[in-house]
N, C-alpha and C positions, 0 to 999 in steps of 0.2 A: 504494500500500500504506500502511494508515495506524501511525503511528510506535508500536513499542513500546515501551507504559511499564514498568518494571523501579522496584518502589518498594518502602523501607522507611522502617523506625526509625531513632532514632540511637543505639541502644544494645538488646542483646538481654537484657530483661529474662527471660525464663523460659526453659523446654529450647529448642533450636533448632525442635522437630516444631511445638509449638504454634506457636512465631512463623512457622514459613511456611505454616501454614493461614494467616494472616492477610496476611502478607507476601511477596514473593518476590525481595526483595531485602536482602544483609544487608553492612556495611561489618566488616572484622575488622582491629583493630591488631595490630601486630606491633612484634617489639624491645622494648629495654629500656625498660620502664615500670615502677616499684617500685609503684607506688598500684593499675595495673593489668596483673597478670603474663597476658601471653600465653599462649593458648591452644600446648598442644606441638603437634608434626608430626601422632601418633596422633590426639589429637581433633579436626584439620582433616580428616583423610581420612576419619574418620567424619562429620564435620558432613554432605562431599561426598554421603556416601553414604546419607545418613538424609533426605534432602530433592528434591523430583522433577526431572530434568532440566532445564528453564526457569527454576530456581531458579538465582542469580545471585552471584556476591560480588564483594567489593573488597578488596583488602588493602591496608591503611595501612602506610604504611612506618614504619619506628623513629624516632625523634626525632635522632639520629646522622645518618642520614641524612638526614633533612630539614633538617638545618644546611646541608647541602649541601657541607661544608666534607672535604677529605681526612685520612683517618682510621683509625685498625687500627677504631674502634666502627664506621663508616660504614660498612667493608668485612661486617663484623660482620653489621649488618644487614640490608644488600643481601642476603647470603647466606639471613639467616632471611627476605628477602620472598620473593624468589625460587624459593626452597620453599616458602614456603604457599601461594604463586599455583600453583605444580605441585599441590601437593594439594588446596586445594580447585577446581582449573580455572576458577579465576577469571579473568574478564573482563575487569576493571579491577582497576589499580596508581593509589595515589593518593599523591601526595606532598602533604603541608601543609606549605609554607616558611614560618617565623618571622618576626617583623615584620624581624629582623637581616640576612636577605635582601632586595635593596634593589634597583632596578632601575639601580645602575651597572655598568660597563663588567665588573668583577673577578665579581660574581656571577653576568651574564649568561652570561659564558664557563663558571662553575662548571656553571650550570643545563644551559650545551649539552652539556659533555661528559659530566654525569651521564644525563641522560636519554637520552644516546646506547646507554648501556651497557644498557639493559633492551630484552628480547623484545619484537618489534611483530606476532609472527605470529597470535596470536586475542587478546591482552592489548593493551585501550589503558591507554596512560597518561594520565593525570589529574594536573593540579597546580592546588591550593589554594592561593595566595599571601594571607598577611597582611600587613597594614602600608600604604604607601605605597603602593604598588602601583596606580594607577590602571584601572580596567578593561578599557579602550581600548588601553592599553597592554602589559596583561598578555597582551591577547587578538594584539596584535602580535607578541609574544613565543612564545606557544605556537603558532602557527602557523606560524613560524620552527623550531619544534625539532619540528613536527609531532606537539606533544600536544594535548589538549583542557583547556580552561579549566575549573574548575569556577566557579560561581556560583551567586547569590541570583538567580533569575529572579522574585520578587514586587518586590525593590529595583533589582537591573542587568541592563542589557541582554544577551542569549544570543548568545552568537560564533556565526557561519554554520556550517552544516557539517551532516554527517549523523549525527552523534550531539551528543548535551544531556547535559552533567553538572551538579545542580543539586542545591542543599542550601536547605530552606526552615527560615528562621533565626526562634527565639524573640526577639524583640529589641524592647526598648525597649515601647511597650506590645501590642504584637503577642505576645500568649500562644496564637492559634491560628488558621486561615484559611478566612475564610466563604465561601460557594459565589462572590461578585464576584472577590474574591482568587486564587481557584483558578480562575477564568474568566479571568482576564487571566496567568497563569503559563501554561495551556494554548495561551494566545493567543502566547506571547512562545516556547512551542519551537517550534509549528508544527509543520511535517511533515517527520519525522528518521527514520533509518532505527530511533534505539534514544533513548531518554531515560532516564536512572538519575536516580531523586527519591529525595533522605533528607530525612523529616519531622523535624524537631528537637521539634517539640511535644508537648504530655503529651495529647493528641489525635490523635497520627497516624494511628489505625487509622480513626474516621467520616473524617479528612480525605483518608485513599488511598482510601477508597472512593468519594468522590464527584470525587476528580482521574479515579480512572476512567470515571466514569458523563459525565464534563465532554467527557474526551477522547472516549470513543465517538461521543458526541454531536456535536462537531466533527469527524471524522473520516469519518460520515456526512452532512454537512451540505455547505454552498455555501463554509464557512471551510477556509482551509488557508494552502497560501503557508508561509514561514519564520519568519512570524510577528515580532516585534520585535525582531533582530537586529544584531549587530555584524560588518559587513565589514570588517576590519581591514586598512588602508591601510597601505602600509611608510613612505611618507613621514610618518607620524603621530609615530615617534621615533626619533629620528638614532641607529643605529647604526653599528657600525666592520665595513669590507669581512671581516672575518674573521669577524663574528656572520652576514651572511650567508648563510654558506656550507653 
């Protein structure tokens, strides 16, 4: 069965209806943001309902909670993801940890026990690590807490596994990505049961359409396989018998 792609923007500039003519994947923050106030309960249940069944989201969690840190705000927010993921039936929970998140002993244990607390029944979780964070590593890590890594798959290699979370990054002089670029990101998910792509660029709509035209293409073709991946070794970073577990 060849993988489905689930692809957006990185931000919804116009009504929801238009953007999923174009798109069918949409990332929504949540929590406390003063520069950007969250969507209430009432307009998630509508967005749900205004958009066709296949149609996908993510719920970003608050900034509180992505400190990872224990908190009356953290609790705060858990709460407000937790109902938007109910409301809009979202698929993926994403966490983006700050670069202040670090891959020692005290945060790793933060990381298990937070992620332990969220639903695994149709919701994966997703975590975004900044900073330090080696890739290799990180991919160590979430395989341990049995989430899924998210990634630059034009820049780092895609953890094994049956779903791809992938964010393609405007960066440095990379303002947008040509059919090569998008032939070697279709090469590195490979064949996954689901891939979720957020285009960062002020181009994403020509560039989801031709990741699609890329992947159909490989999907009927003689390529497959897992394409350029990370099997993440436990001997890769010394953990303590209690991260284990």
């Amino acid at each position: 069965m060849p993988t489905r792609f689930h692809i957006g923007a990185k931000a919804l500039r116009s009504n929801l209806g238009t953007y999923a003519k174009r798109f069918d994947f949409l990332e929504v923050k949540t929590g406390a943001a003063p520069r950007e106030p969250a969507p209430t309960l009432s307009t998630l249940r509508k967005w749900r309902k205004s958009v066709p069944p296949h149609f996908d989201f993510s719920v970003v969690v608050g900034p509180h909670l992505s400190m990872v840190k224990a908190s009356a705000a953290l609790e705060e927010d858990m709460k407000t993801a937790l109902a938007a993921v109910d409301a809009l039936e979202a698929r993926c929970i994403l966490i983006q940890t700050p670069a202040d998140v670090t891959p020692s002993a005290l945060w790793r244990d933060r990381m298990a026990k937070l992620v332990a607390r969220f639903p695994r029944d149709v919701t994966q979780v997703i975590w975004e690590p900044r900073g330090v964070w080696e890739t290799e590593d990180a991919a160590v890590a979430a395989r341990q807490w049995g989430i899924i890594l998210a990634v630059d798959a034009a820049r780092e290699p895609v953890p094994a596994g049956p779903i791809a979370y992938i964010r393609l990054r405007a960066l440095g002089e990379t303002r947008s990505f040509g059919p090569a670029a998008l032939e070697k990101v279709v090469d590195a998910i490979g064949d996954r049961r689901d891939a979720y792509v957020v285009f960062e660029t002020d181009s994403a709509l020509v560039e989801s359409k031709r990741l699609r035209s890329l992947a159909k293409t490989a999907g009927s073709g003689p390529r497959g396989g897992m394409g350029r991946v990370i099997r993440p070794r436990a001997l890769t970073v010394k953990v303590r018998d209690d991260e284990q577990e």
